[in-house]
C-alpha positions as a printed Julia matrix, in Angstrom:
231×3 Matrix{Float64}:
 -26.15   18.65  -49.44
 -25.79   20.74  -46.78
 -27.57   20.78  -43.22
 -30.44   22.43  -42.11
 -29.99   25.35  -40.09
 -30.87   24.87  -36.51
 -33.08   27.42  -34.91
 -32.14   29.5   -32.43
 -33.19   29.35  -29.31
 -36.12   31.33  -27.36
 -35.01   34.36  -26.18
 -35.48   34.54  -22.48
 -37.93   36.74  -20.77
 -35.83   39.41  -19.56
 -33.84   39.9   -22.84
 -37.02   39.67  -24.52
 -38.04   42.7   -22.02
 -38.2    46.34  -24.47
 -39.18   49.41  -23.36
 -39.14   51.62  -20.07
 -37.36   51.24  -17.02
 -36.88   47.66  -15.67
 -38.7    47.17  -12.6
 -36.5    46.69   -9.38
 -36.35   43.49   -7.84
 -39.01   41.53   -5.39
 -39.7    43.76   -1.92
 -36.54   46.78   -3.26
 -38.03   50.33   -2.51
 -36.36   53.13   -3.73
 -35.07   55.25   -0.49
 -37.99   57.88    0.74
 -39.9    56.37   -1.24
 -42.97   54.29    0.89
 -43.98   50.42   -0.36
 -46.49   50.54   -3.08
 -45.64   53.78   -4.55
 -44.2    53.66   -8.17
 -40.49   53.79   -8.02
 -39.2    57.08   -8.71
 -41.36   59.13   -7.01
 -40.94   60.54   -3.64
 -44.48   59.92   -1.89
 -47.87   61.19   -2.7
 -47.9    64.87   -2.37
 -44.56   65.55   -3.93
 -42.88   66.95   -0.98
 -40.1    68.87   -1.59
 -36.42   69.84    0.64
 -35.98   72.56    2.65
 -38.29   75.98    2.44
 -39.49   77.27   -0.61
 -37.7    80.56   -2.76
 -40.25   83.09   -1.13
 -39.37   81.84    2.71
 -35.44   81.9     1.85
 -35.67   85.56    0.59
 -38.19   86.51    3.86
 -35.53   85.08    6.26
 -32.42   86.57    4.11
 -34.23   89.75    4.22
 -35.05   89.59    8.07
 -31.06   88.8     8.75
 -30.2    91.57    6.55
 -31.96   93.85    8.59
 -30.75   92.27   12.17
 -27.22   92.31   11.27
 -27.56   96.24    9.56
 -29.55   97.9    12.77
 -26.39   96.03   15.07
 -24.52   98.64   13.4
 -25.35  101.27   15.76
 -23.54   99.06   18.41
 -20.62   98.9    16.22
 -20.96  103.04   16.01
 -21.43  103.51   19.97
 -17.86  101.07   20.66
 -15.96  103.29   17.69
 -17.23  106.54   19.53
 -15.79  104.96   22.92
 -12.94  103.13   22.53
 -11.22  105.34   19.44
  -8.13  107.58   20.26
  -9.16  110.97   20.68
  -6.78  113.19   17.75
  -6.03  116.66   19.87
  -6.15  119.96   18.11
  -5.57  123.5    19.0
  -7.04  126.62   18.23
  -4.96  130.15   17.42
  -5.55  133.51   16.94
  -3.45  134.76   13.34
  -4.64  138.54   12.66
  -8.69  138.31   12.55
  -8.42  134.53   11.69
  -8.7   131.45   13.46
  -6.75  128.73   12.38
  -6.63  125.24   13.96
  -4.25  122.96   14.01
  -2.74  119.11   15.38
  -1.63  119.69   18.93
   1.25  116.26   17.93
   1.57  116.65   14.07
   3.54  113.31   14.45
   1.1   111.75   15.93
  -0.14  108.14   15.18
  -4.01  108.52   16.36
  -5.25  109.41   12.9
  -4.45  105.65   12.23
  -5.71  104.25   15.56
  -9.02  105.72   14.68
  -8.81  103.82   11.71
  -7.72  101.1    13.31
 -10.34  100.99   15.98
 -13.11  100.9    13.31
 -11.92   98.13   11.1
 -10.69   95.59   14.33
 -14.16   95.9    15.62
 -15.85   95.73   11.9
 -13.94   92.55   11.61
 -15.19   91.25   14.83
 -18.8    92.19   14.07
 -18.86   90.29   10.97
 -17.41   87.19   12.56
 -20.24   87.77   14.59
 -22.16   88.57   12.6
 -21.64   85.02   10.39
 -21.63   82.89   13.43
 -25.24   83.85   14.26
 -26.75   83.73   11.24
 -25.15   80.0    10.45
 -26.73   79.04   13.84
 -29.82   80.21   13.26
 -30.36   78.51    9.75
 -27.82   75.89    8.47
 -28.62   75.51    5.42
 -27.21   78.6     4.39
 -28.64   79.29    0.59
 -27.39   82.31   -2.29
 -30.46   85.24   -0.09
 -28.6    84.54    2.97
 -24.76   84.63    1.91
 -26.14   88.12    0.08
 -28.29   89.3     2.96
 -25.25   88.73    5.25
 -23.28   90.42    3.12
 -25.23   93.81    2.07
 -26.48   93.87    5.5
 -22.79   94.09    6.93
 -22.15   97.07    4.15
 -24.77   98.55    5.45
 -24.17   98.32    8.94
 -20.98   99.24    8.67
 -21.97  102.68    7.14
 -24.32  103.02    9.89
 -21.97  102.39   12.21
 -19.39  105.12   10.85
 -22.7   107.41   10.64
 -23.76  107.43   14.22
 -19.93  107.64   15.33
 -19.64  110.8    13.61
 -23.02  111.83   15.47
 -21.98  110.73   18.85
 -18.51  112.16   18.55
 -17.07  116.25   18.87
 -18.56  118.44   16.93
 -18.2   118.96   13.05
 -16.9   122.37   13.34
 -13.4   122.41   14.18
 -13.38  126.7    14.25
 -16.12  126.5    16.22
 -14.98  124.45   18.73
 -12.06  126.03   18.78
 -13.6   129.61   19.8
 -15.95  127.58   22.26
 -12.63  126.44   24.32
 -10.66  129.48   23.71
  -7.46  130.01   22.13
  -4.43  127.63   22.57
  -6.64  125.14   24.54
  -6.48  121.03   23.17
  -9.98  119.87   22.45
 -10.5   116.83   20.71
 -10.98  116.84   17.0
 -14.62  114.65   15.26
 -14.5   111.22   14.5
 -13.46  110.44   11.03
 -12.66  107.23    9.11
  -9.75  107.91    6.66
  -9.19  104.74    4.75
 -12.92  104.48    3.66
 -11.88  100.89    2.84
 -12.51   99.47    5.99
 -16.25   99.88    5.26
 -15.95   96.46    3.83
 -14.11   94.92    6.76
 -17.36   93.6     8.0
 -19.34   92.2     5.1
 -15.59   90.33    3.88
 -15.22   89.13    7.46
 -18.77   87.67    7.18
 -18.73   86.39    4.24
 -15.63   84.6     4.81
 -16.29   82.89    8.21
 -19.9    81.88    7.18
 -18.54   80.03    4.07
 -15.87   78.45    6.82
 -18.7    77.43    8.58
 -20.63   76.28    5.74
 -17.7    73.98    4.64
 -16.52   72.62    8.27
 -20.14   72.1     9.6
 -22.68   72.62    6.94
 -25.55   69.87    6.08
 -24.27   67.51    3.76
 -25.49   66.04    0.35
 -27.08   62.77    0.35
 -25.34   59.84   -0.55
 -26.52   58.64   -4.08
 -29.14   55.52   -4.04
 -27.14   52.4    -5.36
 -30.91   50.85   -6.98
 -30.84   52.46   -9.9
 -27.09   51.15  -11.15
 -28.23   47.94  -10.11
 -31.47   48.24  -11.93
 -29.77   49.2   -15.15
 -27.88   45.6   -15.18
 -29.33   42.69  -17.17
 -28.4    39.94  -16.91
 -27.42   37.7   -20.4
């Protein structure tokens, strides 16, 4: 004969427990979240971080258009500070021909230079502001900062052209009179540095960004501890 099986024992209440999420202990609130409301949630009206998509593009487009019009600046300092390239004007036959004054000189390159030093300090500029002003940075401000330094930066080359000697080197030349140095227009070889300024931006805001952004929230602990059961 053998003996009769004994029966197992109750199962406990919390074993016994099936279905949804178990409930957090006596007087535990999830954080943000006030006493009495459900756990999970995040208050009554369903608040949510930061501004919405419409007021990030509004403010990206407003810095886009700040940091392009401060291109004109950018234009005024290449028109003064730039090396001025001398030319000459002579007389061949019936013909005018013009012609550098140094043909080994370096200020070809210095106008160049000029343009993309202060493009480069414009966009740090440029990136410092707009990190001040709003933080929290977002994907319509990094590409506002950046078109809106292209763009400047083509404005800038633009109204340096405008403000400088005239277009017409012949011209000019027949204006002074033969064998006279005048200076020759404003032009940017390397069309490259262009992008000095939306890089420059681009680079120091996401230096910024990393060194002094907001950071993420540290993840709530409750809801490990909520998963446990105990045996």
């Amino acid at each position: 004969m053998t003996a009769p099986l004994t029966p197992p024992p109750p199962p406990n209440e919390r074993s016994s427990y099936q279905g949804g999420p178990v409930p957090p202990p006596v007087g535990a609130h999830a954080v943000g979240t006030p006493p009495g409301a459900p756990y999970g949630t995040h208050g009554d009206h369903g608040e949510q971080d930061g501004p919405g998509m419409l007021t990030e593009v509004r403010q990206a487009a407003v810095a886009a258009v700040a940091v392009a019009l401060s291109g004109v600046l950018l234009g005024v300092l290449w028109w003064k500070l730039a090396p001025s390239v001398p030319l000459v004007g002579e007389v061949v036959g019936d013909r005018w021909l013009v012609y550098l004054k140094e043909s080994e000189g370096e200020q070809s390159v210095g106008v160049d230079g000029t343009f993309t030093l202060l493009a480069l300090a414009f966009g740090a500029l440029s990136a410092v502001a707009v990190f001040l002003l709003r933080r929290r940075g977002g994907v319509p401000l990094v590409v506002a900062l950046g078109a809106g330094g292209l763009l400047g930066s083509l404005l800038a080359w633009r109204v340096g052209i405008w403000l400088g000697p005239a277009q017409d080197v012949v011209a000019h030349a027949k204006e002074v009179g033969k064998g006279v140095t005048f200076s020759a227009p404003l032009k940017l070889g390397a069309k490259g540095a262009l992008l000095a300024w939306p890089i420059a931006a681009l680079v120091v805001h996401l230096g910024l960004t990393g060194l002094f952004g907001p950071r993420d929230p540290e993840p709530d602990p409750w809801p490990a501890l909520y998963g446990k059961t105990s045996a």
